[in-house]
N, C-alpha and C positions, 0 to 999 in steps of 0.2 A: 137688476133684480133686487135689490136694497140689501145686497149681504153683507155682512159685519165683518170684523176680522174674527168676531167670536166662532160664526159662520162657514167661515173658511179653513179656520182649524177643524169645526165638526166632520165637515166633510170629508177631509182628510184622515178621520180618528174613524168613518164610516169603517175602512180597511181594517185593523183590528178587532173591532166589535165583529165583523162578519166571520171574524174566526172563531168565533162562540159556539158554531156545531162541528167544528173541527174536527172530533172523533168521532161522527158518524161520517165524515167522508172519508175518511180514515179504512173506515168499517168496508165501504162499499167497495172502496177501492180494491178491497183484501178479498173482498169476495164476492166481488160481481164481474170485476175485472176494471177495463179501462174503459173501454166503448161505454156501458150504463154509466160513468163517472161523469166522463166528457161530454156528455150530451145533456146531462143534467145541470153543469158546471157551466155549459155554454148559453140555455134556455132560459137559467137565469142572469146570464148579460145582456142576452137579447131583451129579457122586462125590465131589465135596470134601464137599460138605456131608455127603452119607447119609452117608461114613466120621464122619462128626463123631456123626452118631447112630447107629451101631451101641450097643446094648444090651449091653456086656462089663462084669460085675463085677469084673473083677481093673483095678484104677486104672491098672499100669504099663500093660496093654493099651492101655486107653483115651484113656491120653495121647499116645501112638502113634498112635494111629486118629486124633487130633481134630490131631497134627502131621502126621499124611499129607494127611490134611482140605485144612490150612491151605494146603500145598506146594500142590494141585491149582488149589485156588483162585488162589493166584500165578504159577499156569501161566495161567490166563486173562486175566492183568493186560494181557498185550502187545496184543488185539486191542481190550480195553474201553480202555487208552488213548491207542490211537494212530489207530483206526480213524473219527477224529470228522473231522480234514480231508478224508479218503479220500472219507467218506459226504457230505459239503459237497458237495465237489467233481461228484460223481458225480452228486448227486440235483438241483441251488439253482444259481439264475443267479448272476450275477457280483455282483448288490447284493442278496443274502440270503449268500453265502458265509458271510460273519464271523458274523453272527447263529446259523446253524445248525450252523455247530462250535461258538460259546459252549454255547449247548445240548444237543450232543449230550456234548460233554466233559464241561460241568459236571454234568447231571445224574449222570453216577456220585459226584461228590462230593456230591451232596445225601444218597445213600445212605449215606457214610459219616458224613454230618448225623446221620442218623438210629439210627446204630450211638449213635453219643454219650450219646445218650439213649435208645435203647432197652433196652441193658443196666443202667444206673443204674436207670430208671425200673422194670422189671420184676424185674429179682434185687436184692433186699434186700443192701446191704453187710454182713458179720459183726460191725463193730462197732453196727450197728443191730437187733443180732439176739442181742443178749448172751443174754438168758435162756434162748434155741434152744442156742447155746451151751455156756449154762452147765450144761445137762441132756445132753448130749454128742448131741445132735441139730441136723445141718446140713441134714437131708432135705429142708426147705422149701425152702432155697437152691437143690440140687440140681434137685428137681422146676422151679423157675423156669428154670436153666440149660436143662436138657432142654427146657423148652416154647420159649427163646427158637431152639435149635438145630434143631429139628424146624418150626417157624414160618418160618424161613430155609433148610430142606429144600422147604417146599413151595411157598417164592415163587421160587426157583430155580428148580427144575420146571415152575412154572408157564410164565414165561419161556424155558422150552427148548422147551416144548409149542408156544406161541403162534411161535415160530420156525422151527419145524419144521414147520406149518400153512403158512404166507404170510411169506414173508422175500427178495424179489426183489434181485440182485445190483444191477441198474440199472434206470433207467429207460427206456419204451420209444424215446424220441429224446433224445439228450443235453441238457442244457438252455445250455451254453452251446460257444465255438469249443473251449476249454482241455480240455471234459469229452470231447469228438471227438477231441483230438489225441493224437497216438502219443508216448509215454514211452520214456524211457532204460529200456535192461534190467537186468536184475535187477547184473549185472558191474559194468556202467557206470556205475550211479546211484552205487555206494559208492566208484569212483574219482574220479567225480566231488564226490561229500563231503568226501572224504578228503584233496582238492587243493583246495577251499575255502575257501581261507583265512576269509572274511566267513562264512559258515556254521558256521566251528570257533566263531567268535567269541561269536555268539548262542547257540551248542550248549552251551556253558559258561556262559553267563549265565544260560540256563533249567536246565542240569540241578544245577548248586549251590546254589543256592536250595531250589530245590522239590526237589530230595533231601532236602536239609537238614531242610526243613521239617517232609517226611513223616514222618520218623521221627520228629523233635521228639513233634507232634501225635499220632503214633499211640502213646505213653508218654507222655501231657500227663497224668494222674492222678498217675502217679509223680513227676513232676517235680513237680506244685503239694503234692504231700503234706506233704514237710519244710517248708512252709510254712503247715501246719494249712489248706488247700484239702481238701473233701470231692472224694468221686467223684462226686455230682451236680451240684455246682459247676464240676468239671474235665468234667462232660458239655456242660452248659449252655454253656459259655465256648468248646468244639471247636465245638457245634451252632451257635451263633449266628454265630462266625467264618466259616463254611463257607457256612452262609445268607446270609449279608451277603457274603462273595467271588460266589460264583450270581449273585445280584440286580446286585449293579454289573460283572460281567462279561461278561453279557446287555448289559447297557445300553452300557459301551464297546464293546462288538462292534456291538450297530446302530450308536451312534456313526461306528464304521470304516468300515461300510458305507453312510451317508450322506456320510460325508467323506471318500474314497479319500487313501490316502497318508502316514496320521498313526499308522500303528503304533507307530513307533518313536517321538515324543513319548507317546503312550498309556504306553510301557511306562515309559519315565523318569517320569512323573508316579506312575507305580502302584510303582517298585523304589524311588521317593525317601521313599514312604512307607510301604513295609515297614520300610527302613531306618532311618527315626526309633522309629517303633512297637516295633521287636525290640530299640533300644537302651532303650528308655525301659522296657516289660519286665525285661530284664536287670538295668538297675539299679535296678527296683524292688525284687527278690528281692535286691540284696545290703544291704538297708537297717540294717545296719550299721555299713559302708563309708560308705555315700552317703545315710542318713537321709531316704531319700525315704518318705510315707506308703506301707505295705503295707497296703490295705485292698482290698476285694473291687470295688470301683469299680474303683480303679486298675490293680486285674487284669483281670476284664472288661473296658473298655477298649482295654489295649495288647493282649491277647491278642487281640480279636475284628476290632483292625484292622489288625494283621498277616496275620491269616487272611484277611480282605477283599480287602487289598492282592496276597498272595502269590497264591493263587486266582481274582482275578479278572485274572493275568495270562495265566491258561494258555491261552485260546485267541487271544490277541493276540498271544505265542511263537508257537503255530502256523501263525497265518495269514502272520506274517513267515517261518518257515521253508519253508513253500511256496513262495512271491513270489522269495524269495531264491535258491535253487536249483533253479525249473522248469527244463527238465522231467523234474526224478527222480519218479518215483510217490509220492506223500504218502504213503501208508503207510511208507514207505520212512525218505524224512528224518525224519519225525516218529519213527519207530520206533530210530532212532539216538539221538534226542535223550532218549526215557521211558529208555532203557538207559541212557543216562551218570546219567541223573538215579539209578536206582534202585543204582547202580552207587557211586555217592554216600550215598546212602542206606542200603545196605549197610555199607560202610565206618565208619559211623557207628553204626550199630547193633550192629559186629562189636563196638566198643570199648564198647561200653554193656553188652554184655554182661560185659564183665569189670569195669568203670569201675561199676557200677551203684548203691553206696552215695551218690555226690557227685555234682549235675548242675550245677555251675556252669559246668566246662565248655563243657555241651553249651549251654545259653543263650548263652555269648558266641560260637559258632558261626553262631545264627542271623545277628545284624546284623554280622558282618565276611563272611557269602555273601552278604548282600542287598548291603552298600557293592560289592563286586567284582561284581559282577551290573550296578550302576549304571552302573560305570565301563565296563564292558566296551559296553553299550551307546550311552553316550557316544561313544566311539570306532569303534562300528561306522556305517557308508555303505550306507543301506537302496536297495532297486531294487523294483521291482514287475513284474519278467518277465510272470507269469503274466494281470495284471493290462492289462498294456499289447498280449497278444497277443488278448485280450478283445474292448477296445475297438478293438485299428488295425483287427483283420481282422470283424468286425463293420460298421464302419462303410464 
């Protein structure tokens, strides 16, 4: 389709820009419930995609259509990731919480497991496709592109269908005191944030990082290139990383939920070992400088344990930012915090657009957000509001 690497960052930078209405999903979530969120959140994947398969022969159209596409789709970002505490809360006693945000959060990252590999694996790279090339014939390529775009048209669909069928905002009696009790309004919750000092705290700690990260990760091909990394190497390496964050993110979340109170050790143990991981990384790619072996072990590796580390902290961020500032509506706080992060992420991506030949850079960004991440939680004085309203008025 003639896209650039300019191109290619955009589309990736689509994901943040679509958090621009952030606090009206915020809004709706808090007061309409879940069902009108998710069905709204899901209609627009379903038009991001079909605009991605509209049938136009003229390229400029098309690359148009597949960035309208991408925008739509990043419209739905705000509900897929913030709405995982919300649905905890809502549906899970007080010792399943942790467990059924780890899983409702991570599972959208499994899907982006699966983009890793599903593109590598299906569309042939052009330098593996020379003599298609060399006869001035790319069709096969194409015809792959289309089938992977139309294949993601109709598992969209699917999922708006299956929503739109059976999709209950709550359950019929609340399941614990917290999921009963009346909420700050919509005014008050973000004054209440905003005058938070301890909540500012952790709100910087998750969303630098895991801003960071995202963009990193979503141009990991580009970056392992100038290192002679294929595309299916640079798949393998997001897919495993992303799979291995899932797995041990699930597990510290029962963890959490077996052992009330240990968020904030959970997350120093998971931010101390991004933070080794992203440096060790880093200086692998300058082995020049620092003559460390650059071998595909060595990549694999730091890559897959920083994705581990970074990933399996995101619902450990959540369930502390809940605890932290009951009783704002979880949609709410969380919904503040996926913003700064992609807001970060943006930012990052804005300069990559222009920065895009050199990524040394952007590498030594990841471990100086993971060490200030560390730090900040260091210094932050956890509470468990929500936690403690559980148990007193229970018992």
């Amino acid at each position: 389709f003639g896209f650039s690497g300019w191109d290619i960052a955009l589309l990736v930078f689509w994901g943040p820009i679509g958090f621009a209405p952030c606090f009206f999903f915020m809004w709706l979530m808090d007061k309409k419930g879940l069902r009108v969120t998710v069905l709204l959140t899901s209609s627009l994947m379903v038009l991001g995609a079909g605009l991605r398969c509209v049938p136009v022969s003229d390229l400029e159209i098309r690359k148009k259509l597949i960035h309208g596409g991408q925008l739509l789709n990043g419209l739905a970002g705000p509900t897929v990731m913030n709405a995982a505490p919300f649905l905890s809360t809502t549906w899970f006693s007080p010792d399943e919480r942790a467990t059924a945000t780890a899983i409702a959060s991570l599972l959208n990252y499994l899907g982006s497991a699966a983009a890793f590999l599903v593109g590598p694996l299906v569309v042939p790279p052009p330098n593996g496709t020379a003599h298609l090339l060399a006869r001035g014939s790319t069709q096969h390529i194409k015809d792959r592109i289309e089938a992977v775009l139309y294949a993601e048209f109709g598992m969209v669909s699917l999922i708006f269908s299956a929503a739109l069928a059976y999709f209950p905002s709550r359950p019929p009696f609340p399941p614990s005191v917290a999921a009963a009790s009346q909420r700050l309004s919509y005014r008050r919750s973000f004054c209440r944030l905003l005058s938070n000092f301890r909540f500012l705290m952790i709100a910087l700690a998750y969303a630098i990082p895991l801003g960071v990260f995202s963009g990193w990760s979503g141009v990991l091909d580009l970056i392992l290139t100038p290192i002679h990394v294929s595309q299916v190497d640079a798949g393998w390496i997001g897919f495993w990383s992303i799979v291995g964050g899932c797995v041990v993110g699930i597990a510290m979340a029962r963890f959490a939920d077996f052992i009330r109170g240990m968020l904030k050790f959970i997350l120093l143990l998971l931010l101390s070992g991004a933070t080794l991981a992203s440096t060790w990384f880093t200086l692998t790619c300058l082995t020049t400088v620092t003559h460390l072996p650059l071998t595909t072990a060595t990549l694999y590796t730091s890559c897959i344990l920083l994705g581990i580390f970074l990933n399996s902290s995101v619902p450990i961020f959540f369930e502390l930012f809940v605890e932290t500032v009951y009783p704002v509506p979880e949609g709410i706080s969380c919904g503040v915090v996926t913003f700064l992060s992609n807001v970060f992420m943006g930012v990052l991506l804005f300069f990559l657009t222009f920065y895009h030949t050199e990524f040394s850079w952007f590498n030594w960004c990841l471990p100086g957000s993971c060490l200030l991440s560390l730090l900040l939680i260091l210094c932050f004085r956890e509470s468990y509001d929500r936690l403690y309203l559980d148990v007193v008025v229970s018992v």
